[in-house]
MIRODREN-511489 format. One record per residue: x, y, z of N, C-alpha, C in turn. Coordinates in steps of 0.1 Angstrom, whole numbers. Atoms other than C-alpha are relative to their C-alpha. Layout:
residues N
(atom (X Y Z) (X Y Z) (X Y Z))
...
//
This chain:
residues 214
(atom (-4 -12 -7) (-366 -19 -458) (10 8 -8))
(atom (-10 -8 9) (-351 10 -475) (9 2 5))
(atom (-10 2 -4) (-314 17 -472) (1 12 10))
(atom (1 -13 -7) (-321 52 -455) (-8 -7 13))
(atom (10 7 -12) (-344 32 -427) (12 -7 6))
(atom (-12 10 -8) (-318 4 -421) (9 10 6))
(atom (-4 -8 -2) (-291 36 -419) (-4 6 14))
(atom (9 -7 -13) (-314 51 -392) (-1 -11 12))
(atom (2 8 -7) (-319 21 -379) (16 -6 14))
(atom (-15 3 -9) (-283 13 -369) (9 11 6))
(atom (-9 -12 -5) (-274 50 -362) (-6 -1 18))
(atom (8 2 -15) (-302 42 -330) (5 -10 7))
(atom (-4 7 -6) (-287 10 -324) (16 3 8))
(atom (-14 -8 -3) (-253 28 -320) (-2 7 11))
(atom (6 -8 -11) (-266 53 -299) (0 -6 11))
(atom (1 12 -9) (-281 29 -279) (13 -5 12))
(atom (-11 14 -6) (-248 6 -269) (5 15 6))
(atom (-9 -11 -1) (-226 42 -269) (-10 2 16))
(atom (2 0 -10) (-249 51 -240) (-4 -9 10))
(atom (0 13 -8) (-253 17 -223) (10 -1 6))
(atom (-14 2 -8) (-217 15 -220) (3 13 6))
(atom (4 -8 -6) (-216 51 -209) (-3 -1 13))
(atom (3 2 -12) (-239 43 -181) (7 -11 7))
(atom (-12 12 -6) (-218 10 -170) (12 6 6))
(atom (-13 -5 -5) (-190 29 -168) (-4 10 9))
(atom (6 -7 -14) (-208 56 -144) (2 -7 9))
(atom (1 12 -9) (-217 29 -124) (12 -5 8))
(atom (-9 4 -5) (-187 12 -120) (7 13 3))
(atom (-12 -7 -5) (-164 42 -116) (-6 6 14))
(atom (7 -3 -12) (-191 54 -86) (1 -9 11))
(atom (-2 8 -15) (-191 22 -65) (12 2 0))
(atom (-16 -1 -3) (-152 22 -68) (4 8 9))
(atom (1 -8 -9) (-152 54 -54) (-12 8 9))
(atom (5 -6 -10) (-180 55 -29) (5 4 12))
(atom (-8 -1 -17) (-172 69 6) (-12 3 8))
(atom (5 -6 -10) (-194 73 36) (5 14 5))
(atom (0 -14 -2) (-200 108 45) (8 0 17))
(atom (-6 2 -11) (-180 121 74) (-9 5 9))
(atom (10 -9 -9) (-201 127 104) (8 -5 12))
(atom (-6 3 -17) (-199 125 143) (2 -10 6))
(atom (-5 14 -8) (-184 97 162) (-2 -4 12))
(atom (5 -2 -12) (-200 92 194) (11 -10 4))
(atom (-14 7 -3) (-170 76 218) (-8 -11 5))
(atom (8 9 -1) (-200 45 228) (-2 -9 -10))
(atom (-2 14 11) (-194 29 197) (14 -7 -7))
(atom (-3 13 -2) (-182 -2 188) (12 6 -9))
(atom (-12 -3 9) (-145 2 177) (9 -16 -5))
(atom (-7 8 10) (-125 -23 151) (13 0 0))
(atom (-16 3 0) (-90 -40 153) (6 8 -10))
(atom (-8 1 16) (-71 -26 122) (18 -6 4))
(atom (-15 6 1) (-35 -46 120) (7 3 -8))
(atom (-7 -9 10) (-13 -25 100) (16 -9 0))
(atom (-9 8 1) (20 -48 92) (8 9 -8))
(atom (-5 -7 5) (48 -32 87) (6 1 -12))
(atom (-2 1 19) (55 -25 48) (-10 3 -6))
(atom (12 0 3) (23 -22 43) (-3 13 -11))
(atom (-1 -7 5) (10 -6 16) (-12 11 -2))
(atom (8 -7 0) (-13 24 7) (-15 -10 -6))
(atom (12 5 8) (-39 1 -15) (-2 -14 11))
(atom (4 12 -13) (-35 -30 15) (-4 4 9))
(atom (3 -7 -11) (-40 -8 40) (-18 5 -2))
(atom (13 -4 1) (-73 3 21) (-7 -9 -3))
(atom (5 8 -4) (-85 -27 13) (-6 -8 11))
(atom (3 9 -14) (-83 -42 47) (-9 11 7))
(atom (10 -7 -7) (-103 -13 61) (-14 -1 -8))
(atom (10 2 4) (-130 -18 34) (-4 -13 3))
(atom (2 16 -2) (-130 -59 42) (-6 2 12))
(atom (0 -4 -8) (-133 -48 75) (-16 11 6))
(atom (6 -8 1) (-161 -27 70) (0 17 7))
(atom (-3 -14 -2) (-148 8 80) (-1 13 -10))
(atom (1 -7 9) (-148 23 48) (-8 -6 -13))
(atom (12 7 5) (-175 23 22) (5 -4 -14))
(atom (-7 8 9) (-149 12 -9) (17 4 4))
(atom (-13 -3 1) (-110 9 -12) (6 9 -1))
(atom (-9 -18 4) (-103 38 -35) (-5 9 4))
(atom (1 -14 -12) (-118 62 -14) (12 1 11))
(atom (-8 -7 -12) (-93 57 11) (13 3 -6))
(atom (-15 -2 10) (-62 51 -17) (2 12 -3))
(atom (4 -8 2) (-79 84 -30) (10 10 10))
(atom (1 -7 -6) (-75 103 -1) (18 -3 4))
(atom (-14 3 -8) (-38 84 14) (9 9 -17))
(atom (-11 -4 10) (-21 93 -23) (6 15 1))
(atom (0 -16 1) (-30 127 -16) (3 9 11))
(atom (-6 -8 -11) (-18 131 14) (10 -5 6))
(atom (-16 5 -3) (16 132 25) (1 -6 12))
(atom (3 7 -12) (8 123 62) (-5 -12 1))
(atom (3 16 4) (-3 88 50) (15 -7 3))
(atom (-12 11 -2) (37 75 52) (0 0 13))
(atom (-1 5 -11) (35 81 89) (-13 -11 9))
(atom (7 8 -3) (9 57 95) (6 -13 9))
(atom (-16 10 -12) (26 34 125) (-6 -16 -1))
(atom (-1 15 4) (27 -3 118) (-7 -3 16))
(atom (5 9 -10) (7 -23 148) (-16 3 -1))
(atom (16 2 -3) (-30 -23 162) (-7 14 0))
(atom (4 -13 1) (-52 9 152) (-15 -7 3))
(atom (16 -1 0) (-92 11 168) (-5 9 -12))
(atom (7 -13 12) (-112 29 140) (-14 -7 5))
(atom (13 2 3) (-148 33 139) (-8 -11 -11))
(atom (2 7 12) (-169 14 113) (-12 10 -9))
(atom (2 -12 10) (-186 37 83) (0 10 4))
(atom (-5 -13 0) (-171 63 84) (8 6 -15))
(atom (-6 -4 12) (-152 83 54) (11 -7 2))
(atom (-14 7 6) (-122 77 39) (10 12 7))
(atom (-12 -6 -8) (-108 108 57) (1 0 13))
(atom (0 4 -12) (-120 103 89) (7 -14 3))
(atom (-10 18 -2) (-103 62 84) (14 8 0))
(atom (-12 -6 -2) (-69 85 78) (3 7 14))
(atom (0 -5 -11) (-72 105 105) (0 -5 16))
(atom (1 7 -14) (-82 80 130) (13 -11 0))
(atom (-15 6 -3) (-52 61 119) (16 7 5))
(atom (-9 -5 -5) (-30 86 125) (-2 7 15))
(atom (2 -8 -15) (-45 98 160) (10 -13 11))
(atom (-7 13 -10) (-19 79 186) (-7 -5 15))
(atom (8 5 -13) (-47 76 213) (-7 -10 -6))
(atom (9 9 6) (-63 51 191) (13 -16 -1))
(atom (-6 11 -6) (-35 27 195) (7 -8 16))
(atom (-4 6 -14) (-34 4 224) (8 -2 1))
(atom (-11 5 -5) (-3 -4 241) (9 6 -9))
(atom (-14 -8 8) (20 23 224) (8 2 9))
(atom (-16 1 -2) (53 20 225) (8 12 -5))
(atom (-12 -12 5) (74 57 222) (10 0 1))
(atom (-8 2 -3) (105 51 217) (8 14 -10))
(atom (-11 -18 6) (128 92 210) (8 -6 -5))
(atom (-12 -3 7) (154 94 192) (11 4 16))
(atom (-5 -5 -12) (183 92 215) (1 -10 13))
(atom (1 6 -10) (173 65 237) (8 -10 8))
(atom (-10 11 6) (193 41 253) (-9 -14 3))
(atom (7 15 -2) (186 2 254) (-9 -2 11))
(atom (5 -1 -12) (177 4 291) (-11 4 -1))
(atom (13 -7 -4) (152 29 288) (-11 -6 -14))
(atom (5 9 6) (140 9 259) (-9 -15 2))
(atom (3 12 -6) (134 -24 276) (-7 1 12))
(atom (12 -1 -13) (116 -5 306) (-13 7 -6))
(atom (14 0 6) (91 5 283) (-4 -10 -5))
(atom (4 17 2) (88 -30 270) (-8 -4 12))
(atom (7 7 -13) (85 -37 307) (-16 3 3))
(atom (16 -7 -3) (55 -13 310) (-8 -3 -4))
(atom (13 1 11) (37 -26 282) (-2 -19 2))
(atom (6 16 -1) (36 -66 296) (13 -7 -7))
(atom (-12 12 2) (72 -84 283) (5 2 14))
(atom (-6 7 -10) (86 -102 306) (16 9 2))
(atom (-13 -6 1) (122 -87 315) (12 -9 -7))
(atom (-14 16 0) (141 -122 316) (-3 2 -16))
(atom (7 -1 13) (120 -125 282) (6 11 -13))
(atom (-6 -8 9) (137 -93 267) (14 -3 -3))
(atom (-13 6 -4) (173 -102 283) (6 -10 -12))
(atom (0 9 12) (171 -132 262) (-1 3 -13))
(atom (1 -3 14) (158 -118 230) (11 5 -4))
(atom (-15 -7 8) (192 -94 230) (7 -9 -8))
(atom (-11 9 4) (213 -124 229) (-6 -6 -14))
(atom (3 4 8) (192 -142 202) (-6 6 -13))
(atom (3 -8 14) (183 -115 172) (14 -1 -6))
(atom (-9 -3 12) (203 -110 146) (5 15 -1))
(atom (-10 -14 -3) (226 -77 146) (-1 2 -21))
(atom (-5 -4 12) (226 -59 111) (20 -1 -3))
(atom (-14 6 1) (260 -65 94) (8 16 3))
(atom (-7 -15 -8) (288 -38 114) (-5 1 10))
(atom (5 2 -15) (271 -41 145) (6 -11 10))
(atom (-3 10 -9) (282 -58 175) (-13 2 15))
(atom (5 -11 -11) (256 -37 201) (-15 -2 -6))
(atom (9 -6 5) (222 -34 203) (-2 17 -3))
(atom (-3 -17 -3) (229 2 211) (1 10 -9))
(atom (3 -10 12) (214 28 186) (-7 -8 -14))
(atom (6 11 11) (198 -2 161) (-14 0 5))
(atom (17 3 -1) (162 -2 179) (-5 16 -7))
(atom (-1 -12 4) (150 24 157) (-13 9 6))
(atom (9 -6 -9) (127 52 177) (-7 4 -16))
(atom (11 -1 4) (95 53 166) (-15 -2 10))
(atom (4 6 -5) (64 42 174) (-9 -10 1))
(atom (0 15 1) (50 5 181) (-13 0 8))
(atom (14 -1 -3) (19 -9 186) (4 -18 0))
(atom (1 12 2) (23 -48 195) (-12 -10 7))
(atom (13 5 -2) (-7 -75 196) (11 -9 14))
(atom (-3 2 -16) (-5 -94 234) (10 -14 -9))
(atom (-11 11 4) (10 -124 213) (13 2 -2))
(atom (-14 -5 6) (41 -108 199) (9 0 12))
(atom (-7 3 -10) (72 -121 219) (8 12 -1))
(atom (-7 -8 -5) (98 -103 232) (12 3 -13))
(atom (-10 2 13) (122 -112 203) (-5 9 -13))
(atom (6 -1 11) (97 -103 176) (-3 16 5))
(atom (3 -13 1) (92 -69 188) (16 10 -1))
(atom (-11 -6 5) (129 -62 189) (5 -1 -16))
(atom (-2 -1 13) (132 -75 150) (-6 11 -6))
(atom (7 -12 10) (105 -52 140) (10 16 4))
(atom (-5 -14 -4) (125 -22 158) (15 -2 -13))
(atom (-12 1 3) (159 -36 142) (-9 2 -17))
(atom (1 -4 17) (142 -36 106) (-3 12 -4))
(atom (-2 -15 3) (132 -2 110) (11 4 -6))
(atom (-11 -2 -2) (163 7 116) (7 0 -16))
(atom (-7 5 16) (178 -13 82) (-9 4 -11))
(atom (8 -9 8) (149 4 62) (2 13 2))
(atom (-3 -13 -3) (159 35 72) (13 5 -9))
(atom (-21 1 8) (199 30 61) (-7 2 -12))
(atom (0 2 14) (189 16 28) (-11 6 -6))
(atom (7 -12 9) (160 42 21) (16 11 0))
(atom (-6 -13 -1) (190 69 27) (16 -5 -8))
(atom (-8 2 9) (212 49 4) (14 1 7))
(atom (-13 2 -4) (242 46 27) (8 -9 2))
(atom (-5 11 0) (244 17 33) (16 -7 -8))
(atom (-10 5 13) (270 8 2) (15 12 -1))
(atom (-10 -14 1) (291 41 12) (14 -8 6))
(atom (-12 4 -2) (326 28 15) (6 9 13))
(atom (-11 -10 -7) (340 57 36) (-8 2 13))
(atom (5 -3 -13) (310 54 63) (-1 -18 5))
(atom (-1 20 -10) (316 26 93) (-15 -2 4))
(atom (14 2 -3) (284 12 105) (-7 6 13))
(atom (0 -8 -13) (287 29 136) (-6 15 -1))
(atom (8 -16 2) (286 64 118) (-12 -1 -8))
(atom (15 0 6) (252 56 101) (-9 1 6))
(atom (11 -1 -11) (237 57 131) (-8 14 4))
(atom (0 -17 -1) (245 96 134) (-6 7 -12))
(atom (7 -3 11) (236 101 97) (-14 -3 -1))
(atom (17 2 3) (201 84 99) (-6 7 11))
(atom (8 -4 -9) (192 97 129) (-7 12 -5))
//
């Protein structure tokens, strides 16, 4: 074989791989980001737990709805949460969603609050009382809450529950005690401080932090 053939020969084999791998990479970068199209949702179909824990993140949160089969890959919904700022309020507990649907319709249906069962609204403002009678509403026991005061843990400067349950709102499964639904309120609360960096402020008492985060 002449050296001009061979030459020719390996410029095609080149070719070749260059668009092999080429198409590979289509491929993969497409299933990654498939999404089901958004269409109509008839209210007779079958709706899906989603368990949102609180901390949770943008890419766990999309995973678990693709595992789940809601969405037709992960980074479609990563996609879609990075890009939208309304993604941080996404409320930590039990969300119904559809199953194939888009990746903006899964956002949307996460943030609609008729789609969580057993919400819990707790204002800005509220006091303990009116706290623990919406507990009552939603199936804890009273004695059952009574008890939990005494036994949680108080961030450090606290002697009170009083202004530590932090308003928001809550979505808890029928198992979650009485206790365990005031920690999740009290950790808000301490994520809140130490997002706003005050925590460490010498000249503020723990008392006035409550007025600042609010």
């Amino acid at each position: 074989m002449k050296k001009s053939e061979i030459v020719r020969v390996a410029i095609a084999l080149l070719v070749i791989a260059v668009f092999t791998i080429s198409v590979h990479q289509f491929r993969s970068n497409s299933s990654s980001t498939a999404d089901f199209p958004t269409r109509i949702v008839a209210t007779s179909e079958l709706l899906i737990d989603v368990n949102v824990s609180q901390g949770s993140t943008g890419s766990e949160i999309a995973q678990q709805l693709f595992e789940l089969g809601i969405i037709e890959s992960s980074h479609s919904f990563f996609k879609v949460a990075v890009s939208d700022e309304r993604a941080s309020r996404i409320a930590p507990g039990i969300h119904q969603l559809n199953i194939n649907i888009s990746a903006k319709q899964a956002l949307e249906q996460l943030l609609d609050p008729t789609r969580i069962p057993n919400l819990i609204k707790i204002f800005e403002g509220a006091w303990n009382t009116e706290i623990f009678k919406l507990l009552e509403q939603n199936g804890f026991v009273r004695t059952d809450i009574l008890k939990a005061v005494k036994e949680v843990q108080l961030p450090q400067g606290f002697s009170s529950l009083e202004g530590v349950l932090y308003p928001a709102q809550y979505s808890f499964t029928k198992e979650t005690s009485a206790k365990q639904a005031l920690e999740s309120m009290i950790k808000r609360f301490v994520n809140q401080v130490t997002n706003l960096e005050l925590s460490n402020d010498p000249k503020l008492k723990a008392q006035e932090l409550i007025i600042v985060a609010s």
